[in-house]
N, CA, C and O of each residue as an XYZ file, in Angstrom:
724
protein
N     231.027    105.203     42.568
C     230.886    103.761     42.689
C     229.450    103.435     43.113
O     228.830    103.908     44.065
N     229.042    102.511     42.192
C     227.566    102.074     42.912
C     227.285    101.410     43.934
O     227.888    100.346     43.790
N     226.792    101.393     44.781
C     226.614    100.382     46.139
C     226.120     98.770     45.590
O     226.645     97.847     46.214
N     225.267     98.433     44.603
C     224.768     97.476     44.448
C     225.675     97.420     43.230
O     225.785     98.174     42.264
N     226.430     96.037     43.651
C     226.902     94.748     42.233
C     225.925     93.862     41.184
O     226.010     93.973     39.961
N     225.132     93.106     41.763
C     224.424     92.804     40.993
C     224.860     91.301     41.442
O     223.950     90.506     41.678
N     226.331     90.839     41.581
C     226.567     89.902     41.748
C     226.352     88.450     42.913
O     226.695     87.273     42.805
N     225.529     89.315     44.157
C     224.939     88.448     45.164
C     223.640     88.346     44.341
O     223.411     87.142     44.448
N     222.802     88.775     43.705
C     221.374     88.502     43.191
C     220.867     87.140     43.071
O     219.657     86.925     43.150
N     222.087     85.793     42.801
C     221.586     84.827     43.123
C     221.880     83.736     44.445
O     221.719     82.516     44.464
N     222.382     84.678     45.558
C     222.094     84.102     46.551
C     223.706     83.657     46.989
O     223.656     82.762     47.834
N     225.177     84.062     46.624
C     226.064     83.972     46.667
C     226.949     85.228     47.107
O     226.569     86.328     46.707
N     227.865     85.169     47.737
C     228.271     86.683     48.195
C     229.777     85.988     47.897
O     230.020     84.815     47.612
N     230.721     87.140     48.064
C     232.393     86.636     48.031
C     233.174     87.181     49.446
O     232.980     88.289     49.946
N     233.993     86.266     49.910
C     234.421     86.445     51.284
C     235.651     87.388     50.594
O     235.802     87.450     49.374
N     236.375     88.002     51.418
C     238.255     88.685     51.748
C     238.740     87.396     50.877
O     238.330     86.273     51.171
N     239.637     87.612     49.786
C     239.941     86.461     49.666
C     239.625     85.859     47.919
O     240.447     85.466     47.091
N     238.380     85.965     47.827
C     237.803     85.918     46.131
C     236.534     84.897     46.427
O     235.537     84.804     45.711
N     236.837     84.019     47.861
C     235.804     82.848     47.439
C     234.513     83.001     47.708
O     234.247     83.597     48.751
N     233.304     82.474     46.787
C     232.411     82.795     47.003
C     231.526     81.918     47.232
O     231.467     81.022     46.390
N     230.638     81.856     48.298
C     229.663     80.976     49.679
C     228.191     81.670     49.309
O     228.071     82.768     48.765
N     227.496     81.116     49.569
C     226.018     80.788     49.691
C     226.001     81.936     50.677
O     227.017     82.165     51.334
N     224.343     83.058     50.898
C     224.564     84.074     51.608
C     224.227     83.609     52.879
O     224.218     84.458     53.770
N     223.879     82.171     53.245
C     223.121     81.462     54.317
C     224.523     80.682     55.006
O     224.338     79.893     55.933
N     225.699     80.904     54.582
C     226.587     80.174     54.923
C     227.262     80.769     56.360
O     227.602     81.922     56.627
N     227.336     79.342     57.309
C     227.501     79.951     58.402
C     228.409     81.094     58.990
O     228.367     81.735     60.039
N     229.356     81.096     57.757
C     230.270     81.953     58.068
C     229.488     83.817     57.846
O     229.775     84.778     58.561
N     228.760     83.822     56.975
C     227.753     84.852     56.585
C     227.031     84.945     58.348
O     227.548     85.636     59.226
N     226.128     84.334     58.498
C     225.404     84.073     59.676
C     226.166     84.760     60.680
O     225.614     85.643     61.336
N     227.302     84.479     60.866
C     228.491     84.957     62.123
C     228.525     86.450     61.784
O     228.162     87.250     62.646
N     228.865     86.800     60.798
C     229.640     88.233     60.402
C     228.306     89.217     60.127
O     228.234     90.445     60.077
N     227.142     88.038     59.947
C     225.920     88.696     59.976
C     225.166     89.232     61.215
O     224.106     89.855     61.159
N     225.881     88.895     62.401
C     225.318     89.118     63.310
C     226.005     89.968     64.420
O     225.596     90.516     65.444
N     227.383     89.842     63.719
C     227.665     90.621     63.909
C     227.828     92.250     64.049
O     228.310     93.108     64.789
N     227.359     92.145     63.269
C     227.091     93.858     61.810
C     225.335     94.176     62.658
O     224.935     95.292     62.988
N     224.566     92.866     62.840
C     223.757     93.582     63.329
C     223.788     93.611     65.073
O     222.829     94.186     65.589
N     224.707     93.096     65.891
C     225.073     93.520     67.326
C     225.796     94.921     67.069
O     225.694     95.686     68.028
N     226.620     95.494     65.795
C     226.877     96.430     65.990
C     225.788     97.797     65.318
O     225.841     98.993     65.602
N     225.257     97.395     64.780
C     224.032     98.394     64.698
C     223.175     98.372     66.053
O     222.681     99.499     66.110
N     222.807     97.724     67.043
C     222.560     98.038     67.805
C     222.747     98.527     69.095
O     221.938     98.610     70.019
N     223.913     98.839     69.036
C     225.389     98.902     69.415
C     224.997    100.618     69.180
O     224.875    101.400     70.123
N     224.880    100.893     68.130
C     224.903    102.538     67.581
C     223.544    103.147     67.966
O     223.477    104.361     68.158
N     222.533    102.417     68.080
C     221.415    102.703     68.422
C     221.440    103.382     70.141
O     220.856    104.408     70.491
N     222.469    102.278     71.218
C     222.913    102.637     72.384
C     223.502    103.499     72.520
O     223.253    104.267     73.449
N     224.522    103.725     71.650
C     225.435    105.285     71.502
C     224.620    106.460     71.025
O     225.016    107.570     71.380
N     223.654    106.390     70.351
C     222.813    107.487     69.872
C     222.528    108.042     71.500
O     222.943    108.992     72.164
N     221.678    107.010     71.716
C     220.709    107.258     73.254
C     221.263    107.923     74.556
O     220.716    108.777     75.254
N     222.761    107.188     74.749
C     223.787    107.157     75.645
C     223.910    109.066     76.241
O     223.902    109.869     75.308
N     223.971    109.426     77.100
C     224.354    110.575     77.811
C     225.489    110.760     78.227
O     225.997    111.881     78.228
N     226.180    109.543     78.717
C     227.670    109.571     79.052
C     228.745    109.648     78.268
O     229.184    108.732     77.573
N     229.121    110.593     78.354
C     230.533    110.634     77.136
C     231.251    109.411     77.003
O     231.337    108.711     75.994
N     231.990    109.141     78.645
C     232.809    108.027     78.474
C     232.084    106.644     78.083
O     232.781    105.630     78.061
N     230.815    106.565     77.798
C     230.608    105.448     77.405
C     230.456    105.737     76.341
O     230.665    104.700     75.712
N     230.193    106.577     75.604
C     229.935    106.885     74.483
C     230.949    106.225     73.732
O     230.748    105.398     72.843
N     232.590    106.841     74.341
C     233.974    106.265     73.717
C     233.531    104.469     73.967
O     232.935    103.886     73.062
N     233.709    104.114     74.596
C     233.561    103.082     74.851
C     232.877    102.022     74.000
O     233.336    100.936     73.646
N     231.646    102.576     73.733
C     230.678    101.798     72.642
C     230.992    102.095     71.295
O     230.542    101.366     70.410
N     231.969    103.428     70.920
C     232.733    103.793     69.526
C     233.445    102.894     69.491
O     233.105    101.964     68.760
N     234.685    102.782     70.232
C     235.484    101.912     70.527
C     235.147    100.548     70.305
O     235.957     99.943     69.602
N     233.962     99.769     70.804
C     233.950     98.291     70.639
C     232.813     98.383     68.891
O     232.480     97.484     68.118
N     232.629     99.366     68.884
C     232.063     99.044     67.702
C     233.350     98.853     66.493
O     233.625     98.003     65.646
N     233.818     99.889     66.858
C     235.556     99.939     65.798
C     235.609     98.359     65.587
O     235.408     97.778     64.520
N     236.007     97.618     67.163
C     236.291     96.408     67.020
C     235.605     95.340     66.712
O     236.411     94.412     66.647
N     234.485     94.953     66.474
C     233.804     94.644     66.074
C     233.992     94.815     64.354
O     234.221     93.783     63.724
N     233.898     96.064     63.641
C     234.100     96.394     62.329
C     235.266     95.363     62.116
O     235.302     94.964     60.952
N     236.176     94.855     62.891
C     237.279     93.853     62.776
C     237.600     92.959     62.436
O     238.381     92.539     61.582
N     236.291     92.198     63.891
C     235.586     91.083     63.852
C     234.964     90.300     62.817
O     234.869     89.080     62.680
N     234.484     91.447     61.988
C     233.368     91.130     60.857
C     234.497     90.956     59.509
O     234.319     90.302     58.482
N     235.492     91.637     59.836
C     236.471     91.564     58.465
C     237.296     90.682     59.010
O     238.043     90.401     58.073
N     237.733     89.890     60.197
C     238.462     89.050     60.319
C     237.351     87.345     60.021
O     237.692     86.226     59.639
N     236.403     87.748     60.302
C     235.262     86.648     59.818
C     234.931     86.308     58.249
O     234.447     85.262     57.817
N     235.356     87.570     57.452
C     234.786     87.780     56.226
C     236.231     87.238     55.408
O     236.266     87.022     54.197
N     237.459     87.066     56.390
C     238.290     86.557     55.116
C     238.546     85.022     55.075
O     238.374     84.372     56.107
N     238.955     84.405     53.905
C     239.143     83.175     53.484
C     240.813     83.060     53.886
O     241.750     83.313     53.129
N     240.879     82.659     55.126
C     242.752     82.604     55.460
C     243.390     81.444     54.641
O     244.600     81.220     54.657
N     242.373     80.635     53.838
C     243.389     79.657     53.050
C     243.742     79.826     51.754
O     244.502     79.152     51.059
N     242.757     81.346     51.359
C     243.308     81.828     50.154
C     244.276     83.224     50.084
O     245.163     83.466     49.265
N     243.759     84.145     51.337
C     244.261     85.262     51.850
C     245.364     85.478     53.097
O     245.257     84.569     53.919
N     246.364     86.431     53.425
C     246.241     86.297     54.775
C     245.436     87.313     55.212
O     244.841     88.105     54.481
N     245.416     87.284     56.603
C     244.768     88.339     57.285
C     245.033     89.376     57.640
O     245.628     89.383     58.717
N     244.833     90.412     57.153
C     245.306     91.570     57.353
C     245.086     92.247     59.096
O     244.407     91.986     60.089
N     245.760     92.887     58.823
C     246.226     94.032     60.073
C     244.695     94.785     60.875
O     244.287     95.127     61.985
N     244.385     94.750     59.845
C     243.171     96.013     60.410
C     242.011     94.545     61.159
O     241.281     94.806     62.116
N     242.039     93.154     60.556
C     241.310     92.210     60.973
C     241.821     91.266     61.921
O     241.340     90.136     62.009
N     243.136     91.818     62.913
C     243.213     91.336     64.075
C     242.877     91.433     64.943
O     243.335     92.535     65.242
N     242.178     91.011     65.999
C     241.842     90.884     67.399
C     242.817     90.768     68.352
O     243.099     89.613     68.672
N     243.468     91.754     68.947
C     244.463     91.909     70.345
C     243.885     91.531     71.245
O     242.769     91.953     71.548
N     244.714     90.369     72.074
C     244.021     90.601     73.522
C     244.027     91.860     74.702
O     243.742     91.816     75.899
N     244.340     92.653     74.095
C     244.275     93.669     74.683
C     242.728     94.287     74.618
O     242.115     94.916     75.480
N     242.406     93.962     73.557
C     241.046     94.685     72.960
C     239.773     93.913     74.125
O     238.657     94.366     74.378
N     240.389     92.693     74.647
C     239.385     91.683     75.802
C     239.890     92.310     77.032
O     239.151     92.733     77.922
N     241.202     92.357     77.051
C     241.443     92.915     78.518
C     240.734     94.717     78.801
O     240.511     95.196     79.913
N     240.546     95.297     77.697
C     240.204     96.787     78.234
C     238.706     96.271     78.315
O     238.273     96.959     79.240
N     237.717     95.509     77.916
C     236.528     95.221     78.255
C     236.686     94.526     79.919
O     235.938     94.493     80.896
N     237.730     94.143     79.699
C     237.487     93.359     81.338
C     237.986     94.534     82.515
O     237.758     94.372     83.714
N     238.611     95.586     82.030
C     238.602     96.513     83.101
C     237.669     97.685     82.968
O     237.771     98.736     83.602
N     236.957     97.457     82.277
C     235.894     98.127     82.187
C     235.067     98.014     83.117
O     234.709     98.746     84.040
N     234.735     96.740     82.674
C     233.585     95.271     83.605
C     233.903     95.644     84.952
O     233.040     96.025     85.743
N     235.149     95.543     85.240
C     235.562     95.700     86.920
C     234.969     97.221     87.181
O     233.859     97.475     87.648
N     235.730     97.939     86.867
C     234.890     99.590     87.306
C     233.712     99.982     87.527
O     233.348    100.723     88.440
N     232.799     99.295     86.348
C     231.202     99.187     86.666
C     230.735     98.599     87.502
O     229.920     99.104     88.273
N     231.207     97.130     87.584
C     230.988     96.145     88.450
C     230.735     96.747     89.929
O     229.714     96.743     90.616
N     232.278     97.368     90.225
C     232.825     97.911     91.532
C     231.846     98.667     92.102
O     231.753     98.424     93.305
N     230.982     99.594     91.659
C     230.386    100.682     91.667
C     228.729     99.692     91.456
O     228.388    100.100     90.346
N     227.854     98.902     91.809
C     227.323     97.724     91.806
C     226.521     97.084     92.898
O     227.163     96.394     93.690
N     225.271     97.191     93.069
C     224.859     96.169     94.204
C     225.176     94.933     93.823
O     225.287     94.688     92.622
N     225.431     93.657     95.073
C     225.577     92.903     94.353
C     224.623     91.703     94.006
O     223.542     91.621     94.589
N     224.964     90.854     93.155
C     223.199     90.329     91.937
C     222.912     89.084     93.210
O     223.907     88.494     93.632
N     221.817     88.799     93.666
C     220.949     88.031     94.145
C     220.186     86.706     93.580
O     219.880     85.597     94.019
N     220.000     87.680     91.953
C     219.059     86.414     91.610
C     219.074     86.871     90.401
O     219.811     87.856     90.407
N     218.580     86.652     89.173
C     218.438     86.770     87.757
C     217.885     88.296     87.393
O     217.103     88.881     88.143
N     218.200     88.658     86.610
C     217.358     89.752     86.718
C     216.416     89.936     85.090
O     216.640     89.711     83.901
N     215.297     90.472     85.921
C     214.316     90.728     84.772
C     214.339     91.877     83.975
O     214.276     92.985     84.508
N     214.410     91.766     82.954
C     215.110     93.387     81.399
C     214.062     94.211     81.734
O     212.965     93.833     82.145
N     214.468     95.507     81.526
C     213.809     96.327     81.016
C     213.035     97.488     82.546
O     211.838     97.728     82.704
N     213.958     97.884     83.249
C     213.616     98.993     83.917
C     213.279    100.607     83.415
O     212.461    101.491     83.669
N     214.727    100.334     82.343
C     214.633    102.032     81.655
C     215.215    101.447     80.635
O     215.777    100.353     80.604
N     215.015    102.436     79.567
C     215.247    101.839     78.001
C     216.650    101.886     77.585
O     216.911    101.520     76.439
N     217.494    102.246     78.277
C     218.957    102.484     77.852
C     219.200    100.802     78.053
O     219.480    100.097     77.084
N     219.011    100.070     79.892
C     219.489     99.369     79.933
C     218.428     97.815     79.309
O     218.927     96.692     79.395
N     217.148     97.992     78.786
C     216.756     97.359     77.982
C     217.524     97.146     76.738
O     218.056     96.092     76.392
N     217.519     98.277     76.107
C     218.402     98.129     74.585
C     220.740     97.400     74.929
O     221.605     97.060     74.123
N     220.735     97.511     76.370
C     221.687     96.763     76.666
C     221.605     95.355     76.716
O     222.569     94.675     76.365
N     220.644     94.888     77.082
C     220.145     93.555     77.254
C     219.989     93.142     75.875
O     220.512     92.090     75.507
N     219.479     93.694     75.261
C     219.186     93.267     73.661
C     220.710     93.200     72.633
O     221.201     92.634     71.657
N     220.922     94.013     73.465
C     222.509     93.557     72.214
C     223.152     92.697     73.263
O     223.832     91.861     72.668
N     223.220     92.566     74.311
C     223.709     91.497     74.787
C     223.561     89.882     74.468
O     224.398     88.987     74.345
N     222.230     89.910     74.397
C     221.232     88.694     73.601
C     222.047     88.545     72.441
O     222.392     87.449     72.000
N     222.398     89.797     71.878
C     222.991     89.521     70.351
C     224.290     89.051     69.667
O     224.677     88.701     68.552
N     224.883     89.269     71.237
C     226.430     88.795     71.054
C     226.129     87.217     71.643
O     226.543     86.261     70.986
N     225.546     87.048     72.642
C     225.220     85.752     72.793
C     225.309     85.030     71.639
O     226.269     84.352     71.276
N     223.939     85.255     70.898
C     224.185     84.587     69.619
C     224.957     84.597     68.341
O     224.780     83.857     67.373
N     225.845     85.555     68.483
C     226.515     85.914     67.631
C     227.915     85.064     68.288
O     228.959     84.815     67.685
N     227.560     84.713     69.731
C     229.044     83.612     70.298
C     228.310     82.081     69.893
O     228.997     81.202     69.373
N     227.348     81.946     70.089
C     227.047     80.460     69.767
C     227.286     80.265     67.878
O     227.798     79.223     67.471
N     226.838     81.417     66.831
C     227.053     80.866     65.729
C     228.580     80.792     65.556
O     229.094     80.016     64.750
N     229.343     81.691     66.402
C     231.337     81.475     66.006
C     231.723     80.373     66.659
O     232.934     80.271     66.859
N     230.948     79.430     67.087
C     231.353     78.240     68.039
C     231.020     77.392     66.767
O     231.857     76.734     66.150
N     229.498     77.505     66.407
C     229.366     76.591     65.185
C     230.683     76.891     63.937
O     231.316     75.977     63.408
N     230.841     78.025     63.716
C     231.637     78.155     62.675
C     233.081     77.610     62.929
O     233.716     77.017     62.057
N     233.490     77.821     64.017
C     234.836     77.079     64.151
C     234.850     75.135     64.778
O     235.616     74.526     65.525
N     233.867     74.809     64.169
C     233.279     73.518     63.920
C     233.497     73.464     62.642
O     233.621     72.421     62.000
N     233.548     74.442     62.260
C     233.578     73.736     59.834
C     234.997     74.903     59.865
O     235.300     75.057     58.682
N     235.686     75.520     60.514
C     237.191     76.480     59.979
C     237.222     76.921     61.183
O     236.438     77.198     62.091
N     238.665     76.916     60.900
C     239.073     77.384     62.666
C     239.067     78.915     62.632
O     239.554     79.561     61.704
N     238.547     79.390     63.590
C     238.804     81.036     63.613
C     239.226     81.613     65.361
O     238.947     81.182     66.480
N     239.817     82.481     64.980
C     240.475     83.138     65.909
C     240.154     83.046     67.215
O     238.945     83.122     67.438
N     240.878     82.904     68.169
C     240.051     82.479     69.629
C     240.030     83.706     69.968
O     239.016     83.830     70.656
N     240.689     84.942     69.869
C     240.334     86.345     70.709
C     239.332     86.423     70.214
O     238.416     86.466     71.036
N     238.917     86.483     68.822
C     237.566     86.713     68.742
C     236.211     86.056     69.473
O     235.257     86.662     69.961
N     236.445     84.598     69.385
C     234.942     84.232     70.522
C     235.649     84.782     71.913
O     234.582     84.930     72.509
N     236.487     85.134     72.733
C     236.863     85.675     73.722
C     236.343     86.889     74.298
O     235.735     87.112     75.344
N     236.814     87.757     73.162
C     235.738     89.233     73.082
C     235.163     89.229     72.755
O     234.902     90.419     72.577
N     234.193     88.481     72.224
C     232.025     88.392     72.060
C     232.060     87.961     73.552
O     231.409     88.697     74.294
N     232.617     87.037     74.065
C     231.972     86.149     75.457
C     232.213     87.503     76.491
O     231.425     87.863     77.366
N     233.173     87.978     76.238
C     233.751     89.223     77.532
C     232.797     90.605     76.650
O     232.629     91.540     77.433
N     232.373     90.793     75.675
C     231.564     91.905     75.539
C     230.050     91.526     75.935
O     229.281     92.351     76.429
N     229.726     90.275     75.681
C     228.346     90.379     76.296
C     228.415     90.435     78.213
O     227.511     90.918     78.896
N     229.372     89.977     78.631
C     229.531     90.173     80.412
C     229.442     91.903     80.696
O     228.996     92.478     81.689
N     230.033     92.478     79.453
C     230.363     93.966     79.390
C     229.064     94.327     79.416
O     228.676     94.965     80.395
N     228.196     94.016     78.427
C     226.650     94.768     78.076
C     226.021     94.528     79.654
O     225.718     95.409     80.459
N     225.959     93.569     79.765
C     225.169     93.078     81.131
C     225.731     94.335     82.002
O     225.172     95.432     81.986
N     226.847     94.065     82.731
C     226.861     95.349     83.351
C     226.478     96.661     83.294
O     225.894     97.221     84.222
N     226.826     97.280     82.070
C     226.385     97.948     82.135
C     225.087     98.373     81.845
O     224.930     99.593     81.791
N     223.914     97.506     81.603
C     222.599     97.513     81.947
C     222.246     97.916     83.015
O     221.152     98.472     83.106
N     222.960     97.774     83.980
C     223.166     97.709     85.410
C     223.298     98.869     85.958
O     222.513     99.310     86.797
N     224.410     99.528     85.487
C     224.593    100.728     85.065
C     223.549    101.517     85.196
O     222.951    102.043     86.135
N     223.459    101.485     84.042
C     222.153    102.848     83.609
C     220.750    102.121     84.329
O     219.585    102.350     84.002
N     221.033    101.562     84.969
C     219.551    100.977     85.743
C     219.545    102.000     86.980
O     218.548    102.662     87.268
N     220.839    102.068     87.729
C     221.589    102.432     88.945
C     221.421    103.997     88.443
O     220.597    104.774     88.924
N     222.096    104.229     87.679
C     221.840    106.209     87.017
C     220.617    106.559     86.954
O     220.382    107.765     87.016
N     219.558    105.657     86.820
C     218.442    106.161     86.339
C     217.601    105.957     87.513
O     216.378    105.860     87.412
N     218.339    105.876     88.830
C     217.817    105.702     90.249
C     216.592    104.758     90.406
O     215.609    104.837     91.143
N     216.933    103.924     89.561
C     215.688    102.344     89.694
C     216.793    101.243     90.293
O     218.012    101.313     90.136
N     216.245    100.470     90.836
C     216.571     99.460     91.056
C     216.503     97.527     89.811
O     215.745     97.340     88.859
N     217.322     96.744     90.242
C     217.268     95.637     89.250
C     216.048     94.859     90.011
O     215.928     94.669     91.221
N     214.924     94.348     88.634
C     213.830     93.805     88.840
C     214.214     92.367     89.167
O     214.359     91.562     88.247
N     214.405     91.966     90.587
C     215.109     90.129     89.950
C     213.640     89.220     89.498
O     212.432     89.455     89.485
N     214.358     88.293     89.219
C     213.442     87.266     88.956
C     212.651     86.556     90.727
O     213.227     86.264     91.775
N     211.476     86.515     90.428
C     210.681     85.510     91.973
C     210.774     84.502     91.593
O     210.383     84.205     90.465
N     211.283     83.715     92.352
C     211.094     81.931     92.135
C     209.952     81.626     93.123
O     209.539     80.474     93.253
């Protein structure tokens, strides 16, 4: 099978479903940013030393791969398949995650400034990315309604990244740079 169709060449792609949207269409934008929070996502797992986070960042990337196929289908022509549901379960194991790291934690004072050691820099950066990858699924469920676990677990995975920035700030026996007012 060839990788390239031929058929986006003029600027049209086709969602789950058959229908086919403009490649600028917000729903593209969402699932687009997605795909790239999870490439950077893999970039962290490359780097990563810790096994169990290792699972961890496999794991939300899996879900994510979800995300992007629960974004990518047209539910008024399709339904949604199985593999493109979002469990709240999939938010609650990020939120006991969050707690464990958290627990283990000085606690925050004041804002903190990125980039002590590069693990928890490149955390900050995909954090940034789910950010925006939660503000375009806010726009998008402004023009189609989409799934609320999903903006749920972007909002609870970027609280996730943050921590564990924190994390590997703390492992890497530095301290968090805050912000001086």
């Amino acid at each position: 099978m060839k990788i390239y169709t031929k058929t986006g060449d003029h600027g049209s792609t086709s969602l789950i479903g058959g229908t086919r949207v403009n490649k600028n269409d917000n729903r593209i934008n969402a699932y687009g940013t997605i795909d790239e929070l999870n490439s950077f996502l893999g970039l962290l797992r490359a780097k990563t030393k810790i096994s169990e986070v290792k699972e961890l960042l496999l794991d939300i990337q899996n879900t994510l791969f979800a995300v992007g196929a629960n974004l990518a289908t047209d539910t008024s022509k399709t339904e949604l398949g199985n593999y493109a549901k979002i469990s709240h379960s999939k938010t609650e194991f990020l939120e006991q995650n969050i707690d464990i790291i958290q627990n283990n934690l000085p606690p925050l004072t004041n804002f903190i400034i990125y980039g002590e050691d590069e693990l928890s820099a490149i955390c900050h950066c995909c954090r940034a990315i789910a950010r925006r990858a939660e503000r375009e699924l806010i726009t998008l469920n402004q023009e189609v309604k989409i799934d609320n676990e999903v903006l749920i677990y972007i909002n609870r995975l970027s609280d996730f990244l943050f921590v564990l920035a924190r994390l590997y700030t703390k492992n890497e026996g530095k301290c968090d740079f805050f912000w001086k007012i």
